[in-house]
C-alpha positions as CSV (number, residue, x, y, z in Angstrom):
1,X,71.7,97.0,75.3
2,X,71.3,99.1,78.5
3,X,71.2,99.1,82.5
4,X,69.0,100.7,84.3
5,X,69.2,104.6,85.5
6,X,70.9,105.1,88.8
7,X,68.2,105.5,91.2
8,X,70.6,108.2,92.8
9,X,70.4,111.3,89.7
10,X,68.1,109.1,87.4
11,X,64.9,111.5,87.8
12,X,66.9,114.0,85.4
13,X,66.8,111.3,82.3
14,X,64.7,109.9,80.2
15,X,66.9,106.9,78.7
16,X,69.6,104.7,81.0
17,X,72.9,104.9,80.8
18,X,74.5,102.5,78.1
19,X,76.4,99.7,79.8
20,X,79.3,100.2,78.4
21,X,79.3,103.9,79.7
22,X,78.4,103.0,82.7
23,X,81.3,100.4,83.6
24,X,83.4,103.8,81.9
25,X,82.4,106.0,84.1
26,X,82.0,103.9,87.2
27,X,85.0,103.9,89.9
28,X,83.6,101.3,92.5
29,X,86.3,99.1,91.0
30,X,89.2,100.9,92.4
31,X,87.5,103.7,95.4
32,X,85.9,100.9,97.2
33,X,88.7,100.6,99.6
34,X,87.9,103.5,101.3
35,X,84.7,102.2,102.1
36,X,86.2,102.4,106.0
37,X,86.2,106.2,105.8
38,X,82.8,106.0,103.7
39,X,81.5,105.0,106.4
40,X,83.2,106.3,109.2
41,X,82.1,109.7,107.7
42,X,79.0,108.9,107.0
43,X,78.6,107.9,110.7
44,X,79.7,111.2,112.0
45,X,77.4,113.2,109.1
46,X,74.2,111.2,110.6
47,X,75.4,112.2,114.4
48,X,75.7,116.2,113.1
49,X,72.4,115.7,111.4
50,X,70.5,114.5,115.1
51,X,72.3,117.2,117.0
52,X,70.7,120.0,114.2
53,X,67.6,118.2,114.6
54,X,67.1,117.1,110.9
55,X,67.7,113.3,111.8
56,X,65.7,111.9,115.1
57,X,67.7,109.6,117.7
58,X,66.4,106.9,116.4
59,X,67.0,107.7,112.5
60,X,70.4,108.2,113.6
61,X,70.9,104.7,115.7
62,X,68.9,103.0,112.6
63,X,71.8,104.5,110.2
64,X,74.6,103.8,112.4
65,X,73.6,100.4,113.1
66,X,72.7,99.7,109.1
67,X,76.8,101.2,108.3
68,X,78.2,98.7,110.6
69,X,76.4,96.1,109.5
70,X,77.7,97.1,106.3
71,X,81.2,97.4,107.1
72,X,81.0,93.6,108.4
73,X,79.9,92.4,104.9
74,X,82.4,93.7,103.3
75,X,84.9,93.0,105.6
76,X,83.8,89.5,105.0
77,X,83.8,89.4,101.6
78,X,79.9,89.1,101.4
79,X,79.3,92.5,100.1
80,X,78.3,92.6,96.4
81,X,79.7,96.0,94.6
82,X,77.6,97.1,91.7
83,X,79.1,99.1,88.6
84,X,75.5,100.2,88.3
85,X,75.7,102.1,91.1
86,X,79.1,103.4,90.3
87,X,80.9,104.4,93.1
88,X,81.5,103.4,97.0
89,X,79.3,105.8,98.0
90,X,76.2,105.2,96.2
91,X,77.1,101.2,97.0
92,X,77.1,101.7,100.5
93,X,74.2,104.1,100.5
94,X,71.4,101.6,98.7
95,X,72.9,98.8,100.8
96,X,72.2,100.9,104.1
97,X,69.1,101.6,102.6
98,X,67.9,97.9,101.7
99,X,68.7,97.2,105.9
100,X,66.8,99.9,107.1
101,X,64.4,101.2,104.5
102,X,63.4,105.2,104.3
103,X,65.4,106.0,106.5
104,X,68.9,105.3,104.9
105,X,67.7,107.8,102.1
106,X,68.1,110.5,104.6
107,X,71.4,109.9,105.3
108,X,72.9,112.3,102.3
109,X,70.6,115.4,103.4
110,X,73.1,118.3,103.7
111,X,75.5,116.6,101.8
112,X,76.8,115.6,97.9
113,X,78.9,112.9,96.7
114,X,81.4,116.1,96.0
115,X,82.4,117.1,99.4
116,X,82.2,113.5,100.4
117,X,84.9,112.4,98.4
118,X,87.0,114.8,99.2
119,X,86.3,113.7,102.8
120,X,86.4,110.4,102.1
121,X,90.4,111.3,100.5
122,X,91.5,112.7,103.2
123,X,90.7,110.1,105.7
124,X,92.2,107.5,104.0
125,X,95.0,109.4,103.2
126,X,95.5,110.7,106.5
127,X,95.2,107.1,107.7
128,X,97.8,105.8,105.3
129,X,100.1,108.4,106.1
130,X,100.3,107.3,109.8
131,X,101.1,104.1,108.4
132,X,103.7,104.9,106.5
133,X,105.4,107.2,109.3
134,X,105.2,104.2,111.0
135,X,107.5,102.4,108.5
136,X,109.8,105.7,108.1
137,X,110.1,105.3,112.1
138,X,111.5,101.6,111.9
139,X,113.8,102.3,108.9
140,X,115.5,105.4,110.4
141,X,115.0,103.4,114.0
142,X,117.5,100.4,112.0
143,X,119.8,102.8,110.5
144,X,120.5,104.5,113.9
145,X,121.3,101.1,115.5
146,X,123.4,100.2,112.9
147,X,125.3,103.1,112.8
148,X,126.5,103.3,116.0
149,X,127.4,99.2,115.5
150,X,129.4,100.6,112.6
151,X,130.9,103.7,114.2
152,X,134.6,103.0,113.6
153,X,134.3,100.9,110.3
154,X,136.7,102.7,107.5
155,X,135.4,102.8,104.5
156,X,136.2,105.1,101.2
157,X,134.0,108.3,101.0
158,X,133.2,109.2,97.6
159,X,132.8,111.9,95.1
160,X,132.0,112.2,91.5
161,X,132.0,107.9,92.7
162,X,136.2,108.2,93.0
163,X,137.3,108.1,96.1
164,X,137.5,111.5,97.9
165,X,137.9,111.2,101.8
166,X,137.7,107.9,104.1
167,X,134.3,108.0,106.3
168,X,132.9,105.4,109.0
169,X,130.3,103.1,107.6
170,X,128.4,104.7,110.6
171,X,128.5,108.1,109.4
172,X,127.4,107.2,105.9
173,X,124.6,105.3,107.6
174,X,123.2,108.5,109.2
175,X,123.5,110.4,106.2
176,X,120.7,108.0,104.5
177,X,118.8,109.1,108.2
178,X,119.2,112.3,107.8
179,X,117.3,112.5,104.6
180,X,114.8,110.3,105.8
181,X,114.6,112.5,109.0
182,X,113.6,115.9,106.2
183,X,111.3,113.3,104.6
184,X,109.3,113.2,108.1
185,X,109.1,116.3,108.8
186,X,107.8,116.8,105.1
187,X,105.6,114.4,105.5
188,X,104.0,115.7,108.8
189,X,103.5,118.7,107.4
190,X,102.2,117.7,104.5
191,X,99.6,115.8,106.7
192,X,98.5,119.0,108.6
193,X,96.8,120.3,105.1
194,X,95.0,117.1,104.8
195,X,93.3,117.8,107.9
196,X,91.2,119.8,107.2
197,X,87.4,118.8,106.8
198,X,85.1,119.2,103.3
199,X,82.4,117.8,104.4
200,X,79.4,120.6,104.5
201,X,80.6,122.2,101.3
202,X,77.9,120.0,99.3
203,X,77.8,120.4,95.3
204,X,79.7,123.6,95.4
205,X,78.1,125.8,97.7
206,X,77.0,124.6,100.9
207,X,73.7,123.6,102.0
208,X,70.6,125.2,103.3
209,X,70.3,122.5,106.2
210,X,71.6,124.6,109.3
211,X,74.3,122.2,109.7
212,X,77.7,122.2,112.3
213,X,80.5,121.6,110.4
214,X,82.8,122.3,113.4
215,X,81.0,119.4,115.3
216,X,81.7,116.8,112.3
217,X,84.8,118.4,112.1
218,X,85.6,117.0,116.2
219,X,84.3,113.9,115.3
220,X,86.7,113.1,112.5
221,X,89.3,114.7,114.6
222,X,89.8,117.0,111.6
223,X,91.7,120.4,112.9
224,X,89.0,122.8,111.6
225,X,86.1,122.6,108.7
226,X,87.5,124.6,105.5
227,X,86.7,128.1,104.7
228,X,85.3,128.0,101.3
229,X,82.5,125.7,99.5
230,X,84.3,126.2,96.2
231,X,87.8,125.2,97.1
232,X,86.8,122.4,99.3
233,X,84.9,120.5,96.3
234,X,87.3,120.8,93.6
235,X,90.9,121.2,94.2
236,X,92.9,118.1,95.1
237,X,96.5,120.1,96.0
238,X,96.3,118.2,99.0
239,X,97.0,115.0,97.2
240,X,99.2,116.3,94.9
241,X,101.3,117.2,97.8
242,X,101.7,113.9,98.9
243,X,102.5,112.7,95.8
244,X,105.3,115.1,96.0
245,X,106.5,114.2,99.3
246,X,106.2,110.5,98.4
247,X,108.5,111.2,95.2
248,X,111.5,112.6,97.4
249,X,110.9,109.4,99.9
250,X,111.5,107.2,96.8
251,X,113.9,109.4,95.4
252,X,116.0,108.9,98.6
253,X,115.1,105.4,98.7
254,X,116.6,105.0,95.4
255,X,120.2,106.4,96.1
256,X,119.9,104.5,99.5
257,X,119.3,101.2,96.5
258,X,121.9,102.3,94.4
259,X,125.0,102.1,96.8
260,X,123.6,98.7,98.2
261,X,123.5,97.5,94.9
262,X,127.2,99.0,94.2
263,X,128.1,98.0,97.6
264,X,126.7,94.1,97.4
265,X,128.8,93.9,93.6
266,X,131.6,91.5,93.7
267,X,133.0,94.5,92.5
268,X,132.8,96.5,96.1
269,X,132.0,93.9,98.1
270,X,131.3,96.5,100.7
271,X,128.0,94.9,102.4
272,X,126.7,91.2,102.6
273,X,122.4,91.7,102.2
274,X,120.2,89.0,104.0
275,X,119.3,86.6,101.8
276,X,115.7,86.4,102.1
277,X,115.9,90.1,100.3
278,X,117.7,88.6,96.9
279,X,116.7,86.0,94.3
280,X,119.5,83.6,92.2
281,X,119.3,83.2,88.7
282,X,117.6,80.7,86.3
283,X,121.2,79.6,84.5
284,X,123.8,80.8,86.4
285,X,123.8,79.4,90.1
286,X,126.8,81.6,91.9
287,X,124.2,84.7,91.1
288,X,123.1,86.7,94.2
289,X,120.9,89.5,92.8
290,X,120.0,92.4,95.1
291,X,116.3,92.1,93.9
292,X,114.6,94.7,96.8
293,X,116.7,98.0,96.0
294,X,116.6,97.1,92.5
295,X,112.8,97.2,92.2
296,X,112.8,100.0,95.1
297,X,114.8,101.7,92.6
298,X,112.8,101.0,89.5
299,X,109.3,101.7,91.5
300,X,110.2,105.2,91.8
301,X,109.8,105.8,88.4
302,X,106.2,105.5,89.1
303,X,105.7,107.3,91.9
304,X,107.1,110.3,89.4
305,X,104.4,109.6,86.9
306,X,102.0,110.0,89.1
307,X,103.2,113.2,90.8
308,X,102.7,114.6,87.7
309,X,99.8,112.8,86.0
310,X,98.0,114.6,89.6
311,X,99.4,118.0,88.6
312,X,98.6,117.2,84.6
313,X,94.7,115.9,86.0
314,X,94.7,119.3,87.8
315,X,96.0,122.1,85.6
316,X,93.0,123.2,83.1
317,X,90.0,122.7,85.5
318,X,87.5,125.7,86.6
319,X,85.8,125.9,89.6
320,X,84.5,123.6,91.0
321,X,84.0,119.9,90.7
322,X,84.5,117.6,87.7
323,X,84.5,114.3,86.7
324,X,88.4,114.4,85.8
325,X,88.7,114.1,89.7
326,X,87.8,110.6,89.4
327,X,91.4,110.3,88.1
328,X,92.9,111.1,90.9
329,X,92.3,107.9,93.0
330,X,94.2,105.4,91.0
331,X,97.3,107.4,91.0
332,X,97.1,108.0,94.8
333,X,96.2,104.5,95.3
334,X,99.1,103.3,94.2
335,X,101.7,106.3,95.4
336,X,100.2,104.9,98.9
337,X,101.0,101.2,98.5
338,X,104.4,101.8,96.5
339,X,105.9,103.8,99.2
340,X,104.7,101.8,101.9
341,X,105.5,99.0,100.7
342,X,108.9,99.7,99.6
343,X,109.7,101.8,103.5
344,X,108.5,98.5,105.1
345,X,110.7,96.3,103.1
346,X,113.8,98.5,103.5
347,X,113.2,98.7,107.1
348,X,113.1,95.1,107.3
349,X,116.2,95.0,105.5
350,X,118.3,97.5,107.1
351,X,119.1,96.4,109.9
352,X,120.7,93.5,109.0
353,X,123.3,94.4,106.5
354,X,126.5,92.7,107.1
355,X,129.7,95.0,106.5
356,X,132.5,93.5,105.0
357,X,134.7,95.6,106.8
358,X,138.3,94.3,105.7
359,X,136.8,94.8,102.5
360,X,135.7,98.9,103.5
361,X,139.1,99.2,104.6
362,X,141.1,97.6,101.9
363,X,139.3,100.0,99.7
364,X,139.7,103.5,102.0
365,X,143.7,102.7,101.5
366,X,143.6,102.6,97.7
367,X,142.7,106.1,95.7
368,X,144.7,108.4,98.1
369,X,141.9,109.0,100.3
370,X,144.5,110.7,103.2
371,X,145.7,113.6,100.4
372,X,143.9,116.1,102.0
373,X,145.1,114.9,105.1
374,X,148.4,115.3,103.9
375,X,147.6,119.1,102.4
376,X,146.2,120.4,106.0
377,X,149.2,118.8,107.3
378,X,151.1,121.3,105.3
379,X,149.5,124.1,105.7
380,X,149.5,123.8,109.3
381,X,153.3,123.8,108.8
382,X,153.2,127.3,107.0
383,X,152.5,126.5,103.7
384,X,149.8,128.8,101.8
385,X,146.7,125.6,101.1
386,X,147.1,126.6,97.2
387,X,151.0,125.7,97.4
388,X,150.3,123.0,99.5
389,X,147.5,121.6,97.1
390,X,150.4,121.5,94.4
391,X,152.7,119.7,96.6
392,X,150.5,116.6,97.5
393,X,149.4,116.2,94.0
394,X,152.8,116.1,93.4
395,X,153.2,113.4,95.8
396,X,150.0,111.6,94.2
397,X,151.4,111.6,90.7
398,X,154.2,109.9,92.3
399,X,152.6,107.5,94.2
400,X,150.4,106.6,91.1
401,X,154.2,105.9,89.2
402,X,155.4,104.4,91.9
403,X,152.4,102.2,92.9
404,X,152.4,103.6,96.6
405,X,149.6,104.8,98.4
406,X,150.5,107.8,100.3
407,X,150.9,106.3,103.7
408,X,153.3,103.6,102.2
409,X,155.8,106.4,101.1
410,X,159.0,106.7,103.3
411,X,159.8,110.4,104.8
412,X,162.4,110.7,102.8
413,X,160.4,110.1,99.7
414,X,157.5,112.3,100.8
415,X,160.1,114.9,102.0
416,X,161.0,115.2,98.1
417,X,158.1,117.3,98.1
418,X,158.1,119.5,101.0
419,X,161.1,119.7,103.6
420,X,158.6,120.8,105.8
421,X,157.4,117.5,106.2
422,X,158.4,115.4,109.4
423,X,158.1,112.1,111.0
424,X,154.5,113.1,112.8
425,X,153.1,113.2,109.2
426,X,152.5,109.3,109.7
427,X,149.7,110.0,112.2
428,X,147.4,112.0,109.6
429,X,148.2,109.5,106.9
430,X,146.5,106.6,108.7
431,X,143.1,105.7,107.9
432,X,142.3,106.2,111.8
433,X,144.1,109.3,111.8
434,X,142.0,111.1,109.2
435,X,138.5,110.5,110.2
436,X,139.4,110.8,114.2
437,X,140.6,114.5,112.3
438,X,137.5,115.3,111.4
439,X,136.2,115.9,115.5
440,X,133.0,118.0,115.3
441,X,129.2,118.3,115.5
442,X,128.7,116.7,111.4
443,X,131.8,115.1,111.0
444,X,132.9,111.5,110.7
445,X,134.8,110.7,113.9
446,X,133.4,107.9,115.7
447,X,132.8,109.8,119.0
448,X,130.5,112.2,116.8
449,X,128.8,109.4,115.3
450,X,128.1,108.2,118.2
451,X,126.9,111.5,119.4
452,X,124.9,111.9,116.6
453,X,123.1,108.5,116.3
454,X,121.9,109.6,119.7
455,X,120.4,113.1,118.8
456,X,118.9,111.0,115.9
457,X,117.1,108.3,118.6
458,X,116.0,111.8,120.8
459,X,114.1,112.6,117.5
460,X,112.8,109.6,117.4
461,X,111.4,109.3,120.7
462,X,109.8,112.5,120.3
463,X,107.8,111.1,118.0
């Protein structure tokens, strides 16, 4: 059994597409939600074609009137999408054309379903980027208020996960911004190469139509028309790119999932998360699982395979468009939602983490966080570092026998070690003492993270 030829290529053939190819081949299933930018470049293709003077005033008001109509019905829900006619485009185009007759027929004059995809692309992803800046604003926006809430919590900085330096909770907190902060600008810039406009490059190689491509280009508020027919068609770098920038968002995201879900264990008990972010358990009722950076965590996996199912889609095709670039949507589709979705619900999160900071604290003492404390303490009382390295672990190997964190030790026992050590070593071996140390522009002192939450919020309002 068959269906009937698409009325929009069928001239070519003399036997209709078999069904089942047809639903195969079709993508109306999944591109239909960029019917928005279907039409909104359609719209701006019929304004182009009245100001050459292929399209009359009226021709143009008939098809800009039929598109909205159009975008109503779906909006509605009244629209009926046919596999038959494949794709949003062709959907939307015999829709227009059933409102307004012959006239919706010259709406694709100039133009081919190749360089309005790519438009189309763009658009949406242009559109869906904003959005998701959006989201990146309000997460690093909650970080930033947090950390300066958190300034002078102590808690245990970590390396290798042992316990290497203590750290404010706050400085931690702005780390996370800072990599969200690259993740912006990556993103921003990534945008500026979407914004560029296809449209005009038809098939492959432009038109004959004496169209201006720098006047649709305004109208789109596209930067500039692209340079070359070829290019514009068939390459899809330009979504590859986001898919790239996307994977080091969820990458980050991830860590950011792995130390709440650490930092949440009764293990750490480092952070209290909101409840209405975490599920319980079907059999065991004192469970409290940390369900949102889990799945954050596990959703990045898929953002990864499609970063590179893009690049895979990409690798082996010539010049210029083929139908392997109908792959690409899915893939993007859901790179888009993932990482918005996941940005909004961390940013709806973040702010309200509770620190347990007695917890923090408890923690910071244990592991010999101050040793380097102690070894700068030396060396600023003569001792070469690498001497004064051997003398704290000295001290640590001690304090691991004797069950005494460093700042518990007497002077007389620490004094075992090194007799340049004196009764003023107490105020480098307190938690306080350490990170008030460390008094510059990165560092974790609570006056600079203080400072630097508020160079973070100047970014911001730059914005």
């Amino acid at each position: 059994m068959t269906d009937q030829t698409n009325a929009s290529w069928g001239g070519r053939f003399s036997e209709p597409t078999d069904a089942f190819v047809a639903r195969y081949t079709a993508s109306v299933s999944f591109d239909q939600r960029m019917y928005r930018q279907d039409i909104q470049g359609s719209i701006a293709h019929a304004k182009m074609l009245c100001k050459v003077g292929v399209l009359s005033e009226t021709e143009r008001d008939d098809i800009i009137r039929g598109l909205e109509e159009v975008r109503i019905e779906i909006e509605r829900g009244d629209f009926n999408w046919s596999v038959e006619l494949e794709d949003v485009h062709m959907n939307i185009e015999a829709a227009l054309t059933q409102k307004i007759g012959i006239t919706g027929k010259k709406l694709h004059t100039g133009r081919s379903r190749n360089d309005q995809v790519a438009t189309d692309i763009r658009l949406y992803l242009r559109d869906e980027i904003d959005v998701i800046a959006s989201e990146l604003t309000r997460l690093q926006q909650g970080l930033i208020d947090l950390a300066e809430q958190e300034a002078d919590t102590i808690m245990p900085g970590f390396t290798h996960l042992q316990t290497a330096q203590p750290v404010t909770f706050g400085h931690h907190l702005l780390a996370w911004n800072e990599m969200l902060q690259r993740d912006y600008s990556r993103l921003m810039d990534c945008r500026k190469r979407i914004n560029i406009l296809p449209l005009g490059a038809a098939a492959l190689a432009g038109t004959t139509y004496p169209i201006d491509r720098h006047y649709t280009a305004e109208l789109l508020g596209f930067e500039r028309p692209t340079e070359n027919s070829l290019d514009s068609v068939s390459d899809r770098d330009f979504a590859i790119e986001f898919t790239s920038v996307a994977a080091l968002i969820m990458m980050h995201m991830s860590r950011f999932s792995e130390e709440l879900v650490l930092w949440a264990s009764a293990q750490f008990q480092f952070i209290d998360l909101p409840d209405r972010f975490c599920t319980g358990s079907s059999i065991m009722p004192q469970k409290k699982n940390p369900d949102v950076p889990e799945l954050v965590r596990g959703k990045t996996g898929r953002v990864y395979g499609h970063m590179i199912s893009l690049l895979t889609l990409m690798k082996s095709q010539p010049l210029a468009y083929n139908k392997d670039n109908q792959e690409d949507k899915e893939p993007l589709f859901d790179t888009v939602d993932t990482l918005r979705d996941s940005l909004r619900a961390f940013a709806d999160m973040a702010p309200h983490l509770q620190a347990k900071k007695d917890c923090m604290y408890e923690a910071a003492k244990r592991g010999f966080s101050t040793a380097t404390d102690l070894a700068d303490y030396v060396v600023r009382k003569g001792i070469p570092f690498r001497d004064a390295h051997e003398i704290v672990g000295k001290a640590v190997a001690y304090g691991i026998e004797s069950g005494k964190d460093l700042s518990d030790m007497t002077l007389q026992e620490l004094q075992q070690f090194s007799e340049q050590i004196s009764d003023d070593v107490f105020e480098v071996l307190t938690l306080e003492g350490s990170v008030a140390a460390r008094d510059h522009i990165g560092g974790t002192a609570p006056n600079q993270v203080r400072a630097a939450a508020g160079r973070a919020k100047a970014l911001l309002a730059e914005r």
